[in-house]
MITORVO-675080 format. One line per 5 residues: number of its first residue (from 1); their letters; for each residue x, y, z of N, C-alpha, C. Coordinates in pm, 1 decimal. Layout:
residues N
NUM = a = X:Y:Z:X:Y:Z:X:Y:Z  ...
***
This chain:
residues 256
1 = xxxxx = 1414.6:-2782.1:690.2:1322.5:-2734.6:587.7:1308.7:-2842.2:479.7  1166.2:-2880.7:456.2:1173.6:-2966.3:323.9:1234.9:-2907.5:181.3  1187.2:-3033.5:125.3:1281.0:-3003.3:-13.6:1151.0:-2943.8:-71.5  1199.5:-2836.5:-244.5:1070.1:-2864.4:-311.6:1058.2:-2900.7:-403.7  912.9:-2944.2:-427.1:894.3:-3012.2:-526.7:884.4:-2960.4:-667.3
6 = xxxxx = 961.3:-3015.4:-773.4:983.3:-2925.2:-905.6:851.6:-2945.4:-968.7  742.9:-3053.0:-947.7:640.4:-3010.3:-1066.4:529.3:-2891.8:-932.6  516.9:-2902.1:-843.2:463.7:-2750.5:-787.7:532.4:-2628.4:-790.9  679.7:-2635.9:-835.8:707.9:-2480.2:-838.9:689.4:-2460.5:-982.1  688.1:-2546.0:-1076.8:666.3:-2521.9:-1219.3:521.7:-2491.3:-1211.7
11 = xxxxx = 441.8:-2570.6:-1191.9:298.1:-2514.8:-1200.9:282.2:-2367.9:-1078.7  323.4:-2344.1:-984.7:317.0:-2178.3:-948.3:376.4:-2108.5:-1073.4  481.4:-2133.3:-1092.4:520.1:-2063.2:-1212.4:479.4:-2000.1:-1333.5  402.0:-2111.9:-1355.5:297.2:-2082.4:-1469.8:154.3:-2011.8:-1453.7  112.5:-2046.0:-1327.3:39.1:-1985.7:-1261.6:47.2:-1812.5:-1267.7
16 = xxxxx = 175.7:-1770.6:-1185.8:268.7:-1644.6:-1195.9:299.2:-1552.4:-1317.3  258.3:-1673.9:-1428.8:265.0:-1593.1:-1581.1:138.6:-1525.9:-1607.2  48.8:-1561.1:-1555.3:-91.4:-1499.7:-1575.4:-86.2:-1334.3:-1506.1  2.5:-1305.2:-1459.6:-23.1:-1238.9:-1345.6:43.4:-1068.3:-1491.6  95.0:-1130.0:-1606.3:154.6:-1059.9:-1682.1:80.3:-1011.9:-1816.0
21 = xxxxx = 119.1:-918.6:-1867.2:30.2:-915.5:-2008.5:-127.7:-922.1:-2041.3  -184.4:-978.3:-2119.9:-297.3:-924.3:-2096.3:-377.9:-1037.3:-2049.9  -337.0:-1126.9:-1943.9:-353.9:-1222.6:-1839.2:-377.3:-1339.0:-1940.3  -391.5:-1390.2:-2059.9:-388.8:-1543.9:-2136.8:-262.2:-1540.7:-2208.3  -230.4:-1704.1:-2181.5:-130.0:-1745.7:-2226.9:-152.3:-1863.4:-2354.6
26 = xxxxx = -50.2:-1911.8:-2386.8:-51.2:-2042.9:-2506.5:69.2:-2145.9:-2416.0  13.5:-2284.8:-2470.9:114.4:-2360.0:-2457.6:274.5:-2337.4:-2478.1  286.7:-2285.1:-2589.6:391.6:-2224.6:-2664.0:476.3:-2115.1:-2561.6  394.0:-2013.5:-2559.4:437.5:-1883.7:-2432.3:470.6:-1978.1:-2328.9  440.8:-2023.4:-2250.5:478.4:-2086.4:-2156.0:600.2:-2185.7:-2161.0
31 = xxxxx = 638.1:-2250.4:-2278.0:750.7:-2290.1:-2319.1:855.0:-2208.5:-2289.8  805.7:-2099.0:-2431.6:924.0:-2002.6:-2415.1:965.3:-1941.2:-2309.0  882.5:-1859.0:-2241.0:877.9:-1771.0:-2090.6:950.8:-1918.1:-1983.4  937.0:-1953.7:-2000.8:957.2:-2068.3:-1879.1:1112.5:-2184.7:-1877.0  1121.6:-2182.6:-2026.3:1200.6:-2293.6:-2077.5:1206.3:-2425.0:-2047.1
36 = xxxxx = 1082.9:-2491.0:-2018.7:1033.2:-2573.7:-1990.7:998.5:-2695.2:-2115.6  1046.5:-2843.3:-2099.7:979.6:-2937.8:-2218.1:835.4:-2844.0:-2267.7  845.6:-2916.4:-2397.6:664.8:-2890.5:-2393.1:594.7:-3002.8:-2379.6  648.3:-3092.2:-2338.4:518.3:-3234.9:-2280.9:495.7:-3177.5:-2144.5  637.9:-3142.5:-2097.1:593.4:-3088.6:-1935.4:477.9:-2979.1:-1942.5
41 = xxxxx = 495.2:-2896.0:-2027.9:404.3:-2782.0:-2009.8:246.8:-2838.8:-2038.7  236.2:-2936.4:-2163.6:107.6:-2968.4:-2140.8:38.6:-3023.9:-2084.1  119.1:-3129.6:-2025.8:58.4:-3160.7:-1848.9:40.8:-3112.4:-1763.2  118.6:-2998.1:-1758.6:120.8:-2898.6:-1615.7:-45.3:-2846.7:-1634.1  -72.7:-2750.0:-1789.5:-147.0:-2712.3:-1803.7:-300.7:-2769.9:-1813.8
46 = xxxxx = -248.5:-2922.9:-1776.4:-402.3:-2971.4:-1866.6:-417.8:-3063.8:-1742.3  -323.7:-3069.8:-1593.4:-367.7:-3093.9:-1481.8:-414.2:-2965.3:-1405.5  -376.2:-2813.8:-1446.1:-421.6:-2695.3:-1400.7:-560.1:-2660.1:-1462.0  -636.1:-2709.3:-1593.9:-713.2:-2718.6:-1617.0:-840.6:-2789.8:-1564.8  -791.9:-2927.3:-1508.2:-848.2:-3021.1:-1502.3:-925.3:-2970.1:-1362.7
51 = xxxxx = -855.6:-2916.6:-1282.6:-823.2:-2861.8:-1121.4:-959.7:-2727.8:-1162.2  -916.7:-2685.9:-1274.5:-1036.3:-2534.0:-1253.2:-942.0:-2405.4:-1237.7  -777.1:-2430.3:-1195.6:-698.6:-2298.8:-1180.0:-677.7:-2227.2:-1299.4  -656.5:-2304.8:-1459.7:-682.9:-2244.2:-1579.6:-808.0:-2317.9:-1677.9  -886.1:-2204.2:-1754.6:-985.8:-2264.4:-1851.9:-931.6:-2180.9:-1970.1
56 = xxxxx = -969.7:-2287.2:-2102.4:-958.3:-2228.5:-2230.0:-1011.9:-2125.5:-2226.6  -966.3:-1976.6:-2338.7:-1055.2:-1864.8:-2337.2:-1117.2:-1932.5:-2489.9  -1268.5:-1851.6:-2449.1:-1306.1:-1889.1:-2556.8:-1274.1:-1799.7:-2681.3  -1354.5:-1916.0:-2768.7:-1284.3:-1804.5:-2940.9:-1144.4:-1811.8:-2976.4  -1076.9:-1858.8:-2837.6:-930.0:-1869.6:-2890.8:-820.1:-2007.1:-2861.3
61 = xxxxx = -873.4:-2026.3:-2996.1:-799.0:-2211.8:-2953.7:-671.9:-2236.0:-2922.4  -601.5:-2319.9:-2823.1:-513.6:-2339.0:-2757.4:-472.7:-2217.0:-2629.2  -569.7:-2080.2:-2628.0:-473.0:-2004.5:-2502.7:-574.1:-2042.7:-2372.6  -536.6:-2019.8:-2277.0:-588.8:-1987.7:-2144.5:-633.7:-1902.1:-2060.3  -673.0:-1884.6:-1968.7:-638.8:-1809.4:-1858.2:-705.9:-1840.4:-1735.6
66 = xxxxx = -678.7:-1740.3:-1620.1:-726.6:-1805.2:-1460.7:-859.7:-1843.8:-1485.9  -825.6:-1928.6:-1421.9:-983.3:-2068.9:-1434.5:-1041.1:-1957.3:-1245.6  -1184.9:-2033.5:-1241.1:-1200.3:-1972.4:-1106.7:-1178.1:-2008.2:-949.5  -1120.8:-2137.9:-966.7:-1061.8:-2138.3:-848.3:-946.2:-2071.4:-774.5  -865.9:-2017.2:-864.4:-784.9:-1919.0:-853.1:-839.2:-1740.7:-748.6
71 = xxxxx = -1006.4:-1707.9:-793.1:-1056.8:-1658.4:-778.4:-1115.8:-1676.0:-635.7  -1140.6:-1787.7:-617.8:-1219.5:-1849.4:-495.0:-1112.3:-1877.7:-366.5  -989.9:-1896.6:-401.8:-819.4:-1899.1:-377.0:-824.6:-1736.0:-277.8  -806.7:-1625.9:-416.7:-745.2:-1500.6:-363.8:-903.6:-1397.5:-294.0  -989.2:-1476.6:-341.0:-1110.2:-1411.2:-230.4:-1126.6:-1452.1:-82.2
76 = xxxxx = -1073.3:-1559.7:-46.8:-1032.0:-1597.4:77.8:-938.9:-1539.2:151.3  -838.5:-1532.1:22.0:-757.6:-1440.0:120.3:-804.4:-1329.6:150.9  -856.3:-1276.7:73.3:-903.1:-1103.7:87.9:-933.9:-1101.4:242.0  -1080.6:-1214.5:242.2:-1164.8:-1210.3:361.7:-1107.3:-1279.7:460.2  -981.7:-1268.5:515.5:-876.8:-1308.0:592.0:-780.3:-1167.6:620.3
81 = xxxxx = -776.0:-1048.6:514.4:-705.8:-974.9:568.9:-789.1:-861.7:674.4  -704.1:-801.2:747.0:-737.2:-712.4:845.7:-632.0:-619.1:817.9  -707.1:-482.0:767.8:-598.3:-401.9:750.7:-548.3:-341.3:857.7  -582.9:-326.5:1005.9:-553.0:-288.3:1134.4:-433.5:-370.4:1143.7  -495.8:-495.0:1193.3:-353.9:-593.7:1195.1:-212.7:-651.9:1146.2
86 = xxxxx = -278.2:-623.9:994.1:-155.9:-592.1:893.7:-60.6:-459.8:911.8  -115.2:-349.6:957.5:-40.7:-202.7:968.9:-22.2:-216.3:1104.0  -12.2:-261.3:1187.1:31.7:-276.7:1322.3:155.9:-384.3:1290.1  171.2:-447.5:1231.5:258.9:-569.7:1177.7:397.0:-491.3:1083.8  369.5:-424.0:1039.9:488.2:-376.1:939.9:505.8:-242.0:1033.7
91 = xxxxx = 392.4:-145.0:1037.5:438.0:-61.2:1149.0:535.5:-105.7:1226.8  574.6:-189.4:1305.2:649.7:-250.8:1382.9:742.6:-289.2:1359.0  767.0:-356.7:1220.1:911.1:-374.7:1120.9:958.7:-214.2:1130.7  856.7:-129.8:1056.7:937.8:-18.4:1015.0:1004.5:43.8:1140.0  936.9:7.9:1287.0:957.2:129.0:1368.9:1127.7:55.9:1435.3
96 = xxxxx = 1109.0:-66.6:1388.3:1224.3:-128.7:1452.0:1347.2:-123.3:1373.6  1348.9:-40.5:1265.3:1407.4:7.4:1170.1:1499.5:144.0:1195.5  1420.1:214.6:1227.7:1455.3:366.1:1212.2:1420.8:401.0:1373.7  1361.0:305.6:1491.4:1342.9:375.1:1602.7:1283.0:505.4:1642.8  1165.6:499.8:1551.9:1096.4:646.5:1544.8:963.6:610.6:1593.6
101 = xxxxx = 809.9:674.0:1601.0:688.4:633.8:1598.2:676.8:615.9:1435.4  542.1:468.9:1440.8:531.4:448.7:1337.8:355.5:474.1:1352.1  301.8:532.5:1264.8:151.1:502.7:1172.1:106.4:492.1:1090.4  -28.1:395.0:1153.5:-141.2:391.9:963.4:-208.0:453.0:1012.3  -312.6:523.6:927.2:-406.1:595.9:944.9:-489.3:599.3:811.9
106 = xxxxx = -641.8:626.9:845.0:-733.5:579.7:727.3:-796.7:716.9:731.7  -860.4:764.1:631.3:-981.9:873.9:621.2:-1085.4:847.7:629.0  -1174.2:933.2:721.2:-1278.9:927.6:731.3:-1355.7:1092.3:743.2  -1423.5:1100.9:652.8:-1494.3:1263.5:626.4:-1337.7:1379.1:617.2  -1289.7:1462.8:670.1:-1211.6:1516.4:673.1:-1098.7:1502.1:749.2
111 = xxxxx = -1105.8:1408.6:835.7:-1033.5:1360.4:973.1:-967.4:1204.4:940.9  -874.1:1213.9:982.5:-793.6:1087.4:1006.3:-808.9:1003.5:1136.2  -834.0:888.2:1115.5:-800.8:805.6:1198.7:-707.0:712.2:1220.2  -635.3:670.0:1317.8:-492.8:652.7:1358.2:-519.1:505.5:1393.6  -520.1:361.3:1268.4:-583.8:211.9:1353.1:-453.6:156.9:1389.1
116 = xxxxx = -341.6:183.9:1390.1:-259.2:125.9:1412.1:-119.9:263.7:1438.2  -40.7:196.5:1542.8:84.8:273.9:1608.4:167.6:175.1:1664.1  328.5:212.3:1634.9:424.4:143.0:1708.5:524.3:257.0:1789.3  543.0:307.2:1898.5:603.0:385.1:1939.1:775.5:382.3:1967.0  787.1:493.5:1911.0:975.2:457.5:1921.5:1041.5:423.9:2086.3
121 = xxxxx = 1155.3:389.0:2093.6:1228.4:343.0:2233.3:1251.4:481.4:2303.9  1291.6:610.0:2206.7:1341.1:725.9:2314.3:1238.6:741.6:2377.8  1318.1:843.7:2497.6:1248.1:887.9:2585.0:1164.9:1030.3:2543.5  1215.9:1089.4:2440.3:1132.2:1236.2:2314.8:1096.7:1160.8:2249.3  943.5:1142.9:2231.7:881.9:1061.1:2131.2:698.4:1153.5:2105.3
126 = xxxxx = 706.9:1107.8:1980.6:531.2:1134.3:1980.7:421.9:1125.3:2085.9  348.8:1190.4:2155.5:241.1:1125.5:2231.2:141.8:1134.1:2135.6  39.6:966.2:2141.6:-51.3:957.6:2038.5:-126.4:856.0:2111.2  -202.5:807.9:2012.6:-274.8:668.6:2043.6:-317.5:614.2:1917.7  -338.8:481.3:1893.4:-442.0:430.1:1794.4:-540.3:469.4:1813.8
131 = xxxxx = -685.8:508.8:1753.7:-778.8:533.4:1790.1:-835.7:694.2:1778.6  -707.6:784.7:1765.6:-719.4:901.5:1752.7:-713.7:952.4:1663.8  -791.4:1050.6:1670.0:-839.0:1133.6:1552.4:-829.1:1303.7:1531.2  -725.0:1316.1:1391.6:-713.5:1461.9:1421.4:-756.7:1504.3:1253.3  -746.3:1616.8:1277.3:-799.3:1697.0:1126.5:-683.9:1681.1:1015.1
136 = xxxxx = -748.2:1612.6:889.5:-700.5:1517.9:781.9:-581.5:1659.7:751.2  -628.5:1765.8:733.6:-507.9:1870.4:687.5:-382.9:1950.3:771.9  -424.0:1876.9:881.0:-290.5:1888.6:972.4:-212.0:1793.8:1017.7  -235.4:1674.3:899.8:-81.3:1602.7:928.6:-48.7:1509.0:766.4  61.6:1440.8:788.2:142.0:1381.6:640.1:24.2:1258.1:634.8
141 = xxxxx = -19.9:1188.9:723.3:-93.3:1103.6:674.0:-224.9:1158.5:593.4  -295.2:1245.2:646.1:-369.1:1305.6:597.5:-355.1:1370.7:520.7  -286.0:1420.9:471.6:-257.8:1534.0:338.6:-244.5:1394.5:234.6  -200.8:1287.7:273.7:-191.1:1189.8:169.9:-307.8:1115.9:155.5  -388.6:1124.8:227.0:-478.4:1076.6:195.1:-598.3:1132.3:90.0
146 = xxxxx = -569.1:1272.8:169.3:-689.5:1373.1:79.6:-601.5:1403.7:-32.9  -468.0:1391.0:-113.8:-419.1:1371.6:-202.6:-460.6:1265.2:-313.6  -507.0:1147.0:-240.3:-521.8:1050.7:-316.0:-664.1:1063.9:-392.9  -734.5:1128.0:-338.5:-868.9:1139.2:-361.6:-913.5:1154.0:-523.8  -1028.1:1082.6:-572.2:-1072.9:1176.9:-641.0:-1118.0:1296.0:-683.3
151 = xxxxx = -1096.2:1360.9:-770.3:-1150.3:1514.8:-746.4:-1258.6:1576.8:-688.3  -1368.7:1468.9:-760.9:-1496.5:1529.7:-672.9:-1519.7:1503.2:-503.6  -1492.0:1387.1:-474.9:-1446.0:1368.6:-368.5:-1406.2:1471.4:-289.8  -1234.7:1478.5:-328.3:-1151.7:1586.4:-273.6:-1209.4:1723.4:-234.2  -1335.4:1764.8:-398.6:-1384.9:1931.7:-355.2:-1474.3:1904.3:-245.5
156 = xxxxx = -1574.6:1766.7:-254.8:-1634.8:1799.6:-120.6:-1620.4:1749.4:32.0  -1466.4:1749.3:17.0:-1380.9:1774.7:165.5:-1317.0:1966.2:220.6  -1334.9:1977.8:76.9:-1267.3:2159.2:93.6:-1373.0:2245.2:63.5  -1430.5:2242.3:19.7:-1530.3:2323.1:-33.2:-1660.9:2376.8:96.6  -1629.3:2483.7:111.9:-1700.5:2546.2:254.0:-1662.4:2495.1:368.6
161 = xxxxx = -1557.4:2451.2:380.7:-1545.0:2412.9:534.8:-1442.4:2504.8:550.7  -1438.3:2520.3:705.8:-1356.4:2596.6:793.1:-1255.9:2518.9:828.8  -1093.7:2554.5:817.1:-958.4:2474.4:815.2:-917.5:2534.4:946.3  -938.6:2484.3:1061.6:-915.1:2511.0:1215.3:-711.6:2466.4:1197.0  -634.8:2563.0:1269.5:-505.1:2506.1:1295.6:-486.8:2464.8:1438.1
166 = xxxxx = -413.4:2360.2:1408.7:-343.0:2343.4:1500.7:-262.3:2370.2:1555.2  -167.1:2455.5:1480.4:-20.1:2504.7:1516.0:-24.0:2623.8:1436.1  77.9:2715.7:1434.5:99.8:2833.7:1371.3:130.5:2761.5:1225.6  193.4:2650.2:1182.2:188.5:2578.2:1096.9:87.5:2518.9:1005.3  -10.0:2507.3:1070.9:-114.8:2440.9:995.8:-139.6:2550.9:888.0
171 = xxxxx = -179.0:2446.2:805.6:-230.3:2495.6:658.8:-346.5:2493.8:704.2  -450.6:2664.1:687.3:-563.9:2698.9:677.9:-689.1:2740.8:610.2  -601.7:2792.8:468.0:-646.3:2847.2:305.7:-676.3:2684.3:206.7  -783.4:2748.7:207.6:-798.9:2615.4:67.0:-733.8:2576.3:-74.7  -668.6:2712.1:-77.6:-626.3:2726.3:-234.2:-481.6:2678.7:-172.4
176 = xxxxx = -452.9:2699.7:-57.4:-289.5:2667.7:-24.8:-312.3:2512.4:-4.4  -349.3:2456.2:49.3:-414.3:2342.2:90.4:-411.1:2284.2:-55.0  -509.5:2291.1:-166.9:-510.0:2259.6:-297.7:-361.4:2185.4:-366.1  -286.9:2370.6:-321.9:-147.4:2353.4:-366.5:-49.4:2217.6:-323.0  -66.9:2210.4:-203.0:20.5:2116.4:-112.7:-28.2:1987.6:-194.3
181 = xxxxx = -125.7:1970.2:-210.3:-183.8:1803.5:-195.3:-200.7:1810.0:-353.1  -124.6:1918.1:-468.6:-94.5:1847.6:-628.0:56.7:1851.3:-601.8  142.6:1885.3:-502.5:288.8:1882.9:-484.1:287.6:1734.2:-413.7  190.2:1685.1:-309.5:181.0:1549.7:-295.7:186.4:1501.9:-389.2  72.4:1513.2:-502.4:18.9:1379.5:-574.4:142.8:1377.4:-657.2
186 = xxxxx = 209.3:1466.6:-701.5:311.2:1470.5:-782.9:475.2:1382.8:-716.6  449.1:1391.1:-611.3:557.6:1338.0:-508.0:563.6:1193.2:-506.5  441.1:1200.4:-464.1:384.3:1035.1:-383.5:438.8:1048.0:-239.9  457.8:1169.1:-191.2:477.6:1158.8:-38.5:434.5:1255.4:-10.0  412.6:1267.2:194.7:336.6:1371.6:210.8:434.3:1387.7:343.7
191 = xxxxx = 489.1:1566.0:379.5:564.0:1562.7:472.4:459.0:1676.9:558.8  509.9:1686.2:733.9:392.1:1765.1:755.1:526.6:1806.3:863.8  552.7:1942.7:868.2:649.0:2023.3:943.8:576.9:2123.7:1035.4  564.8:2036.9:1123.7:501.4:2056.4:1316.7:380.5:2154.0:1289.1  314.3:2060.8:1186.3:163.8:2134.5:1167.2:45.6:2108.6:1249.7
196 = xxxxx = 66.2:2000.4:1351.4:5.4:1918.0:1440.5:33.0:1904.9:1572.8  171.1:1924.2:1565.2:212.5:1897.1:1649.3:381.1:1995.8:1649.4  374.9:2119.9:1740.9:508.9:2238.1:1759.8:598.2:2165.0:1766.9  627.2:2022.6:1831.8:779.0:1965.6:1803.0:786.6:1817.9:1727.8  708.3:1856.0:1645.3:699.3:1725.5:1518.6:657.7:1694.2:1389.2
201 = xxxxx = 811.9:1661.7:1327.1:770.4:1642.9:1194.3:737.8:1479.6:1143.9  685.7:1473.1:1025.9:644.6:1338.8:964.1:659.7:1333.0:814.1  670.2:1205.1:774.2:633.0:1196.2:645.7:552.4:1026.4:639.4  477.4:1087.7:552.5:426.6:958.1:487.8:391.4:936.0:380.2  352.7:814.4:327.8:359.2:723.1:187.7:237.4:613.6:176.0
206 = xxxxx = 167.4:656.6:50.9:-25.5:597.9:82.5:11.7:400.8:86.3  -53.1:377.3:102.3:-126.9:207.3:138.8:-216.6:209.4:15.9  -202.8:134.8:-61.4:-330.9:68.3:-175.4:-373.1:-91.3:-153.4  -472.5:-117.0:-189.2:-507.5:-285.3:-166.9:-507.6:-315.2:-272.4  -588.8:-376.8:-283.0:-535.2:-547.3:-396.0:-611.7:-488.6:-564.7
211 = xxxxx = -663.0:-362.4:-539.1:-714.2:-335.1:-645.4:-647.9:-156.7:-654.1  -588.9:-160.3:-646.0:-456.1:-55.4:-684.0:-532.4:87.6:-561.4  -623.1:107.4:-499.3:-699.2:187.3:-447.9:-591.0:268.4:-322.4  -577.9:419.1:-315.3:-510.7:392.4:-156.9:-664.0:401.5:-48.3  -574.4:287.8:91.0:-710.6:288.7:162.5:-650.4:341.9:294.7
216 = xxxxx = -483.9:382.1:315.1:-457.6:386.1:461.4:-315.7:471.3:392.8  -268.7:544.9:469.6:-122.6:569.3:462.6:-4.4:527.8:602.0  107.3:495.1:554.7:194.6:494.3:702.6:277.5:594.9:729.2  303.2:664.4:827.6:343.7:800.8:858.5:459.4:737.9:959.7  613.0:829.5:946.5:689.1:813.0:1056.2:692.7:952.3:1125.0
221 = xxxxx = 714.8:924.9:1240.6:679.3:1085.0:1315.6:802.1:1103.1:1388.8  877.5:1221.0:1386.1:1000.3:1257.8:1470.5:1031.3:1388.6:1537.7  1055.3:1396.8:1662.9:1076.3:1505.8:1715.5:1167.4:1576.0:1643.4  1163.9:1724.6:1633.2:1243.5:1831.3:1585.1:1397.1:1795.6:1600.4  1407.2:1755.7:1715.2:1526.2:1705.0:1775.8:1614.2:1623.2:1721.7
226 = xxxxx = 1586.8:1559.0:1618.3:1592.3:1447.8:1544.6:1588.4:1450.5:1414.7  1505.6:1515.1:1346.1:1519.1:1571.5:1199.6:1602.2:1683.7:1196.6  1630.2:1604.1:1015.4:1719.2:1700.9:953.6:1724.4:1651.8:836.5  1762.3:1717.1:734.3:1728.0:1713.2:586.9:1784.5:1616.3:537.9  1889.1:1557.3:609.8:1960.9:1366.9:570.4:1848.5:1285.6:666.6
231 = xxxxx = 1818.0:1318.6:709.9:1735.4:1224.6:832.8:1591.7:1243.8:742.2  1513.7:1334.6:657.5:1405.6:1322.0:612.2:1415.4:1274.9:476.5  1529.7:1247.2:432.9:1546.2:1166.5:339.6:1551.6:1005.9:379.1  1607.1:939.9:485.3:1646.1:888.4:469.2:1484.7:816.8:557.3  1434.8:883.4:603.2:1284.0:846.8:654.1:1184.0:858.6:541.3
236 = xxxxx = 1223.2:927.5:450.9:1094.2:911.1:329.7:1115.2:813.5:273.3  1210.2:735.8:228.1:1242.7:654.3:164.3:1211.0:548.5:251.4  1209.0:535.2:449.4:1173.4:384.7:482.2:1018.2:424.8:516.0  976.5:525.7:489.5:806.8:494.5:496.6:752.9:448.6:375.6  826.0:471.8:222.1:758.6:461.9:111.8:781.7:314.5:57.9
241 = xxxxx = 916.6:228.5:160.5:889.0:95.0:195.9:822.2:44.6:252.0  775.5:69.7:365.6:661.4:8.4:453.2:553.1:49.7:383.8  478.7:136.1:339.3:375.9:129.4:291.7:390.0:47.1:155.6  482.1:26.6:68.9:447.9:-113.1:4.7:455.6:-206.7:11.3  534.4:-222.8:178.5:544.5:-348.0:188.0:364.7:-399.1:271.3
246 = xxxxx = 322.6:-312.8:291.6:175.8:-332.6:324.4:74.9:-322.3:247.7  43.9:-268.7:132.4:-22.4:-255.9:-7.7:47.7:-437.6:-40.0  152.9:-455.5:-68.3:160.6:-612.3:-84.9:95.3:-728.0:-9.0  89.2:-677.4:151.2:6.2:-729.4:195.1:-141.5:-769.3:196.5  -163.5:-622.6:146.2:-349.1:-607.4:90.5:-310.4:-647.0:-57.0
251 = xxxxx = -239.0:-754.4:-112.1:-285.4:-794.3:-214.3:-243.4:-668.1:-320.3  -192.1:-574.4:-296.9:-112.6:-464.1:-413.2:-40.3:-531.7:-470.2  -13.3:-532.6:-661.0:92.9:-581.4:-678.7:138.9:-416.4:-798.1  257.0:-421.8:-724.5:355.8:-273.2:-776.1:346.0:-339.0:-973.0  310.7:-221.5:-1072.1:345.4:-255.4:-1217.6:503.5:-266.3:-1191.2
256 = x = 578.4:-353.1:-1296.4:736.4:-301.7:-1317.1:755.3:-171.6:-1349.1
***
């Protein structure tokens, strides 16, 4: 592995400070925050200038902030990610984790769709597919999704429609339905006890992208056989990792 170089990790660094507060900095701040010379800092800054990664703000003499190549930088990336491919990618961390089925799944009208799956090693496992599509209120991905919603949104997913079950489980009442998904939003998780499926429970934990939005959730799914109230703890907690470790991927960055 090469070595690195100290004036590029100082200038990421400084770079990295933008990412704080109310995104402009001063020569000075950057001193302090950094503990850095201040000849170093004004070179750093006034070759990051020079580059287009920081411009003076105006009206305010001596501070900064992201210049637009920075912009032209993280819009590339954007249009480089694939959120299929990305949730098939950590799906796969997570499932190699806990040895369970793993999913993302996105909303679409009232129904979920399933773009990504990693299936566990047992021989009792989920039968599913990527590609499939079941009704958004009979499972954890879906309850998290229509959780996330905006309100108006949300009413016109419930509002006159008919809640078909799947299981003696499924939630069918709207006002119960309502209930579940402000015990989500209040949670930040969504568990679904063999509402979909008579010998399977799940939980899952939403996906946001690079602009705090959720756009997908990841769900772990386990036969009855297999859960138990240490075991759904200890699965809520590695789905509500994988889904940030994939929101990081789409460019999420968690507040402290």
């Amino acid at each position: 592995m090469g070595r690195l170089v100290p004036a590029v990790t100082r200038s990421l660094d400084i770079l990295e400070l933008f990412l704080e507060g109310d995104g402009t900095l001063s020569a000075p701040d950057v001193t302090r925050k950094l503990q850095l010379p201040r000849t170093t800092v004004h070179e750093l800054l006034t070759t990051l200038a020079a580059r287009s990664y920081v411009v003076p703000v105006p009206d305010q003499p001596g501070r900064y902030r992201l210049g637009v190549r920075t912009y032209q930088l993280g819009s590339r990336y954007a249009e480089q990610l694939d959120l299929a491919a990305e949730g098939q990618q950590v799906a796969r961390e997570v499932a190699e984790t806990c040895d369970e089925t793993v999913h993302v799944a996105i909303l679409e009208d009232a129904d979920v769709i399933y773009i990504a799956k990693v299936d566990s090693t047992h021989a009792v496992r989920m039968v599913s597919a990527a590609g499939r599509r079941l009704p958004a209120h009979c499972t954890s991905v879906g309850k998290m999704l229509l959780a996330s919603l905006p309100q108006a949104q949300l009413d016109a997913r419930i509002e006159g429609r008919d809640f078909a079950a799947m299981t003696p489980n499924s939630i069918t009442d709207p006002g119960e339905l309502r209930t579940a998904l402000a015990e989500i939003r209040e949670r930040g998780l969504a568990f679904e006890h063999r509402e979909s499926n008579p010998d399977v429970s799940c939980v899952a934990a939403p996906v946001r992208d690079g602009a705090g939005r959720v756009v997908a959730a990841l769900s772990i799914s386990v036969p009855m056989i297999r859960w138990s109230e240490e075991r759904e703890a200890e699965l809520a907690e590695l789905a509500a990792k994988g889904a940030t470790d994939l929101s990081a991927r789409l460019g999420h960055r968690a507040r402290p």
